[in-house]
N, C-alpha and C positions, 0 to 999 in steps of 0.2 A: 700779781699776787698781792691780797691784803695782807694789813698786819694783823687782823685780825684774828681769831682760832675757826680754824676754817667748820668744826661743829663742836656743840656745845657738851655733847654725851656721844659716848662712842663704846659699843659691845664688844671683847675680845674672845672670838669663838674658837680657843684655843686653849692648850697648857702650858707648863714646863718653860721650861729656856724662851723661846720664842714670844709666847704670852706675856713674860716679864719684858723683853726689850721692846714690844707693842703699847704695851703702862706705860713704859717711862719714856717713850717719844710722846704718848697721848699727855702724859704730867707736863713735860716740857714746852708743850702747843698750850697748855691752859683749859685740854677739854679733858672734863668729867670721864673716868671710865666704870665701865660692869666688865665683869669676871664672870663666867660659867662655870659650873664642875660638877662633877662626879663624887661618887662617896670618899674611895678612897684620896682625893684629893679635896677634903674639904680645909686642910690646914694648910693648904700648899703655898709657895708665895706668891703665885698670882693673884691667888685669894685675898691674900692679906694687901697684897697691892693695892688692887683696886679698890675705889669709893664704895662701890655696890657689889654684889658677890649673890649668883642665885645657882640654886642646884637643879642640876637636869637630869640628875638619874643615877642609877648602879653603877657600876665599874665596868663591864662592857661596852666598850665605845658604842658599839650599834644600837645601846640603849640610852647614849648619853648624847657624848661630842657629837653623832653621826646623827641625830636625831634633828632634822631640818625645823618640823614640827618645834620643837621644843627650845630652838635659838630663838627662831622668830620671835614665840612667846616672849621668852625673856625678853629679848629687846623691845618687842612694842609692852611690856607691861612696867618697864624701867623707864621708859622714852627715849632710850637712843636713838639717834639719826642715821647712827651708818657704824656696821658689821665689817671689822676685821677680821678676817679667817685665818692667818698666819700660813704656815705652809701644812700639807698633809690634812689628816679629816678632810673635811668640804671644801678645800680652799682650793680645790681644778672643779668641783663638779657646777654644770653649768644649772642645774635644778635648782641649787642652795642660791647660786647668783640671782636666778631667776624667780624665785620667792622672796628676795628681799626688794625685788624693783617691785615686784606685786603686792609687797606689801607697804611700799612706800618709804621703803629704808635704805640707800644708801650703800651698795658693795665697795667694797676700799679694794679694789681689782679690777683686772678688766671685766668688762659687761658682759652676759650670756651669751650674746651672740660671739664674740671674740674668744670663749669659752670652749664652741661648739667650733668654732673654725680651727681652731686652732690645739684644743686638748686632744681631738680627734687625731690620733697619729696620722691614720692614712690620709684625710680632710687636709690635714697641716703638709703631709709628702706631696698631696696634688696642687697645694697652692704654691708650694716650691718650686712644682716642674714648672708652672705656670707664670711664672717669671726665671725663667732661668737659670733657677738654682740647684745645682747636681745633688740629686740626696745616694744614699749607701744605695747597689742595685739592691730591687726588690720589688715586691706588689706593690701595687696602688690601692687594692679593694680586699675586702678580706678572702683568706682562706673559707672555704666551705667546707667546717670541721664536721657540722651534720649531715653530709652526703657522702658515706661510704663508696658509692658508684663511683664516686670522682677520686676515688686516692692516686689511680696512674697518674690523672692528671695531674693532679697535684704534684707530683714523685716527679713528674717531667718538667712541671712549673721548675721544682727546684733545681731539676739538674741546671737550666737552662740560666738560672742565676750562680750556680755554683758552690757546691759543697767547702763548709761547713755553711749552713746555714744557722739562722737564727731565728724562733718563733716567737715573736712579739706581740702583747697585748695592744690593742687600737685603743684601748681606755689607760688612763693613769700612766704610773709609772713606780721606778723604785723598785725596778727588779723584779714586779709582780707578775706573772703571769709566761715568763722570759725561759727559754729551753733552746738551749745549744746543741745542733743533731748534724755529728758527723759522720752518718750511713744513711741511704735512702731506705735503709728496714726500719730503721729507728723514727722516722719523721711521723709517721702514722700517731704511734704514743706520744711522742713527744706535743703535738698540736691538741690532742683531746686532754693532754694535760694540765697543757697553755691554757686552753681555752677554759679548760674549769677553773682554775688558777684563778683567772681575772674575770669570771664571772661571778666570783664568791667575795673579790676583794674591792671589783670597778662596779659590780652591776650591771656589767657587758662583756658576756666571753667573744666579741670579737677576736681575733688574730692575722698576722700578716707574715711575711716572708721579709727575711734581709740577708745578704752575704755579712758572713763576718769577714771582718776586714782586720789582716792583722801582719804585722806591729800595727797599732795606732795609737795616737792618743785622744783621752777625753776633753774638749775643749768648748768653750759652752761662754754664749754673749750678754751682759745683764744689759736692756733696755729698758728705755720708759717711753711713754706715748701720753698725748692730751688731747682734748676733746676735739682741736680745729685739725688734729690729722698730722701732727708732727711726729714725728719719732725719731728717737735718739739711741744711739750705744754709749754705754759710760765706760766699755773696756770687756776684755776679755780674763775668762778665769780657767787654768788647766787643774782637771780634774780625774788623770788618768790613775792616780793613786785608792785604787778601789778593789771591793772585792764583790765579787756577784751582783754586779751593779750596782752596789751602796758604795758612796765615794766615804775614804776616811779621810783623805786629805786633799786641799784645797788652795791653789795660791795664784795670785792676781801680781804680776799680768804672765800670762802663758813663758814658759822659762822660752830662749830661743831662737822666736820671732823677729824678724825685722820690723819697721814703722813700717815698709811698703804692705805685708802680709796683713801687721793687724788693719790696717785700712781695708784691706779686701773685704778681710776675715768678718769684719763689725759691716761693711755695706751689705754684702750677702744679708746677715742678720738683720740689714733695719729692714734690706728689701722684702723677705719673705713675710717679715710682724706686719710691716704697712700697708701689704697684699689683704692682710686678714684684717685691717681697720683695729690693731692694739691700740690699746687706752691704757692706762696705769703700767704697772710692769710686770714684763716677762722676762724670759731668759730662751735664747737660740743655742742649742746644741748641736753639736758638730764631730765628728771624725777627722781627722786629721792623719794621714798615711806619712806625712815626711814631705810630698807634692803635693797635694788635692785635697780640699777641705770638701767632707762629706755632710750634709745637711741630714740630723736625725730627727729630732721633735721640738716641741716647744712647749715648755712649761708656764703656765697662765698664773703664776702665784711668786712671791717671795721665795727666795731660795734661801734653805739654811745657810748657805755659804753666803749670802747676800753684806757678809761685813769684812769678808776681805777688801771688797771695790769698794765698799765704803772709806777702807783706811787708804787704799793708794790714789782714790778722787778726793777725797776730802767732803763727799756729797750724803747727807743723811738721807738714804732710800725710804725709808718709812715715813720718813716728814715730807718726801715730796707725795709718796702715795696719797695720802691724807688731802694736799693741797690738788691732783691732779683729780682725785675721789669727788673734789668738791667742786669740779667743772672750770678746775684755774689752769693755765697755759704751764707748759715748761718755765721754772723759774731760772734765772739769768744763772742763777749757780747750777743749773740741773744742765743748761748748756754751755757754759765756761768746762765744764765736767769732761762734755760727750768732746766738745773744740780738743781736748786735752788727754784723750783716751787712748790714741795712739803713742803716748807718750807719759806715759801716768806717775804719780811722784813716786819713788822708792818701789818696796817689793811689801809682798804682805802673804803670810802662811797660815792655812786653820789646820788647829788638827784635833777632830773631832774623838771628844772623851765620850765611850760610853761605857756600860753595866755589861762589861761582854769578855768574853775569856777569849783569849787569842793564842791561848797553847789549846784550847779544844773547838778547834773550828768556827772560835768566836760564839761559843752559845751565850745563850743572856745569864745573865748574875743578879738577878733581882734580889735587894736584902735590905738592909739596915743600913745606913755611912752612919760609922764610928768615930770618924775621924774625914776633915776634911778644910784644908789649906789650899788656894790657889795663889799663883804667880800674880807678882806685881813689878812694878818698875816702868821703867822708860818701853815704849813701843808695846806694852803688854794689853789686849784686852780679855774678857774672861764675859762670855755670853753662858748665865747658867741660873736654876732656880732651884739649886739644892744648898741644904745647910748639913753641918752636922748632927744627928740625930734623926735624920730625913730619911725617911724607904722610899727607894726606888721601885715602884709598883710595879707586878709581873703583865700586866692589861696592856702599857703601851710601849712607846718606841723605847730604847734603852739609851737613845744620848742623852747624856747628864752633865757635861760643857762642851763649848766651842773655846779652844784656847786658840788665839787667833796673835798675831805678832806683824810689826811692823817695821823696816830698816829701809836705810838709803839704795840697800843694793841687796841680791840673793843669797851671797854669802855671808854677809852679815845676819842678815834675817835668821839663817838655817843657825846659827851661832847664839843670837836669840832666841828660836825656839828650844836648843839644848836647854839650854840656860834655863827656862820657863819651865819644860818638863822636869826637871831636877829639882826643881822648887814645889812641884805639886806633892802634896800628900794624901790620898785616900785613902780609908780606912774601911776595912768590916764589907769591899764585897772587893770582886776581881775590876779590873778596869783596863782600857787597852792601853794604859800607859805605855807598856812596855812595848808593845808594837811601834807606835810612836817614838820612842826613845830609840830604837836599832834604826828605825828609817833615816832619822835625820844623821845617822855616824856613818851609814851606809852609801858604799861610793858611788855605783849609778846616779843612788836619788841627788846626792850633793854635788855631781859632774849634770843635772840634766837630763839625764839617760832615762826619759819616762816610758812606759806602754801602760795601755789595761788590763796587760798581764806579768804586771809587776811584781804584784802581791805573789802569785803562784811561782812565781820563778826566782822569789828570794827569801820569803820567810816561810818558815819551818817553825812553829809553833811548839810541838813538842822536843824538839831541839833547846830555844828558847825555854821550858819549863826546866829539863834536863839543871841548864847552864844557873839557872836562877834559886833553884834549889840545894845544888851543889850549893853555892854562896851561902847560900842561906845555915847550912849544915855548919860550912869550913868558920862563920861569924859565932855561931853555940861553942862550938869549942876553941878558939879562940879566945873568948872570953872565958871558958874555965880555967884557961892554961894563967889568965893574968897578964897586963900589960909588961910583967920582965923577957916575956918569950916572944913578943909579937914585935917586928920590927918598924922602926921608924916612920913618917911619914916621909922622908927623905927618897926612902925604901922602896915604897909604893905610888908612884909617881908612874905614867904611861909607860908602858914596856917592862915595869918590872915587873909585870905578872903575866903570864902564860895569857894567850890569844886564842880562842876553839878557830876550829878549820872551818872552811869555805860552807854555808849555807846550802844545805842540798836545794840541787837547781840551779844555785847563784854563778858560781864561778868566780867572785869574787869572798871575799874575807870579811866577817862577820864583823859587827860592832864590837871591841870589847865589852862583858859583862859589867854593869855599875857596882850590880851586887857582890862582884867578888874583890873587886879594887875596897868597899867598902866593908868586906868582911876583915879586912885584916886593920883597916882603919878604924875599926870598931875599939881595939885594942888602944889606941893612942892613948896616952896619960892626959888626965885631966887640966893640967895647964894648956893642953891646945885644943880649947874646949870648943872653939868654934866647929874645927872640921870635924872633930869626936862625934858633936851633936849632928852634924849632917851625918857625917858617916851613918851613925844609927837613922837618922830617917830614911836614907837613900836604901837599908842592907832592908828596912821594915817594908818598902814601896814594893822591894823585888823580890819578895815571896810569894809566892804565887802556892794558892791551894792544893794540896795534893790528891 
């Protein structure tokens, strides 16, 4: 590897959060960057970020970000050398890959054909079998959703894998296209749903067949690969804290495991990438039962979560893409990393903030931020490209940070991330903070105790609204009564205030509420001015809309 900046101009064919940590690895190399956007993001700070900044359309992704057409352009009429796609948009499709090699530009990913081997679910399941690596049971080739003649077949395909099944989109990912069918009457709709599903969102209504596999957990290998055919695992990331297949939370290295495991668990993962000739980086994803590590896909892009392993390797992932983009080997730190994976420094936790209500099913909150403070401190990072005064547009995804934290060990880390959420303030829309905040007090998660059916089996959303609005009420009148009726801080200290019961589903004991400990702290007298003023941001964070 030179010292050189491995290109001189480099195109970010992204937005939001990801867009800006792509800039500022690009400012750091010393290459020039271009910004793309859409209307409603013409002030946004990617924008502002980058040297150059060209518009590619309306607010419809389909007429902007997703417009293949219209990256290229920009890039060959800017001069860029080589397109970063960030994660999501174009950045698995192997078409977008394949029009920048045709146009003589530079993909900062793996290459089309790696694309196509490997985006391909079932492509990617067969090259699994084909070295040895057990994937969940299920097809290899797709469902034939447009052959009514063949439903028994089908209906008996499934049995012979085993109810509950799972119908999977063969394109993408992200939960698109995904239907969980636990009656063989049900399977028929559920596949023509699937397959509409991910032909409106991939461009291929393929579908497949998988057993669900359950307890398990989500557990998923960040690799890199170079031109002469090497590849590497930098470590493993447990990602079982999810809900309809969008992960909300995120921590490297997998709670649990032994060194013997993660060495399987990462050989499995180099073996299957290196089958498919990976270059740049991906990520192996896996099932994990408690024995048996389940091979599911492989994602050909940057993952959001890609900066947990960044904080327990110590390895800047986007700065070696860049270098492996420009046909240079594994750098001596990209393999001191992978030597080190099984053994990785400290613990590291994301937990992704977005525009989403978590007392109503998690719908989106597109609005205005009014108000908007993140955590700092020792171990904190904060991946995000919102300010205050910023609208979070209704058009795309709705994560708006990555609070991401770092410690010497898991306990500590979870300690840190309280610490960090207490310090966030958002304003003027809903955010999932408060999800976030009951996970990390809640004892499974803080004991280890993961599945992918966490979420459903311990949080209660309108419960959590219930609990938060109470506070919210008991802090109004509190504050009319005057600080002579409201007791001490002394007073309200853990345990002096009433606990709500077990989380329906949980069987365990809820987090205590912040907002009610801070409804009576509201009251404090103004010589303890410190806590007073938390108290009041903590009692404003947990109101939640009505």
């Amino acid at each position: 590897m030179t010292d050189s900046r491995p290109f001189d101009r480099v195109l970010v064919a992204n937005r939001g959060e990801i867009a800006v940590r792509i800039l500022r690895a690009c400012h750091e190399m010393g290459m020039e960057t271009v910004a793309v956007y859409s209307d409603p993001d013409a002030e946004a700070a990617h924008v502002r970020l980058a040297d150059i900044a060209v518009r590619i359309g309306p607010p419809a992704p389909t007429e902007s970000y997703l417009r293949i057409d219209r990256v290229i352009e920009a890039a060959l009429r800017t001069g860029a050398q080589a397109i970063h796609p960030g994660y999501g948009f174009l950045a698995e499709r192997a078409a977008f890959a394949r029009a920048c090699e045709d146009a003589g530009i530079v993909f900062v990913g793996p290459p089309s054909r790696s694309i196509e081997a490997l985006g391909d679910k079932l492509a990617a399941r067969r090259t699994a079998a084909s070295v040895g690596v057990a994937s969940v049971p299920g097809t290899l080739e797709p469902v034939p959703v447009d052959r009514p003649d063949q439903v028994g077949e089908i209906v008996d395909l499934a049995r012979g894998i085993g109810f509950p099944v799972m119908v999977k989109a063969a394109a993408g990912g992200g939960g698109r296209g995904m239907r969980r069918v636990e009656r063989e009457e049900d399977l028929a709709a559920a596949l023509v749903a699937g397959s509409s599903e991910a032909a409106s969102a991939f461009g291929d209504g393929s579908v497949y067949l998988e057993r669900v596999i359950q307890p398990a957990r989500h557990i998923e290998v960040q690799l890199l690969g170079d031109a002469r055919g090497s590849v590497v695992a930098l470590g493993e990331r447990d990602c079982s804290i999810q809900r309809r297949h969008q992960k909300l939370i995120e921590e490297a290295p997998a709670p649990g495991l032994t060194r013997e495991q993660r060495e399987r668990l990462h050989a499995l993962a180099v073996s299957v990438t290196a089958a498919a000739g990976l270059r740049n980086a991906a990520t192996c994803e896996f099932l994990y039962d408690g024995t048996e590590f389940y091979f599911l896909e492989v994602n050909t892009r940057l993952q959001v979560e890609h900066g947990v392993t960044e904080l327990v390797s110590g390895l800047d992932i986007v700065r070696e893409q860049f270098w492996l983009a420009a046909g240079e080997p594994l750098s001596p730190a990209a393999l001191m990393a992978a030597a080190h994976a099984a053994e990785p420094y400290g613990h590291a936790i994301e937990a992704r903030i977005s525009a989403e209500d978590p007392a109503r099913a998690f719908a989106p909150t597109p609005g205005r931020v009014v108000r908007w403070v993140m955590p700092a401190g020792p171990g904190v990072r904060v991946d995000t490209a919102i300010e205050s005064g910023e609208r979070v547009p209704p058009e795309y995804d709705n994560l708006i940070a990555k609070l991401m934290v770092h410690a010497s060990d898991r306990p500590t880390a979870i300690l840190r991330l309280r610490r960090a959420l207490d310090e966030t303030e958002i304003g003027g829309i809903q955010t999932t903070v408060p999800f976030h905040q009951f996970v990390v007090e809640e004892r499974d998660f803080v004991d280890g105790r993961l599945s992918t059916d966490y979420v459903a089996e311990h949080w209660d959303g309108p419960a959590a609204h219930d609990r938060a609005a109470r506070a919210a009420q008991l802090a109004v009148a509190l504050d009319e009564l005057g600080p002579s009726l409201v007791p001490s801080l002394d007073d309200t200290r853990e345990g002096a205030l009433p606990v709500d019961g077990p989380v329906s589903g949980s069987g365990s004991k809820s987090a205590p509420t912040p907002g009610a400990a801070a409804a009576v702290r509201q009251g404090a007298p103004p010589s303890q001015s410190a806590a007073w003023r938390r108290a009041g941001r903590v009692a404003g964070r947990d109101r939640w809309p009505t």
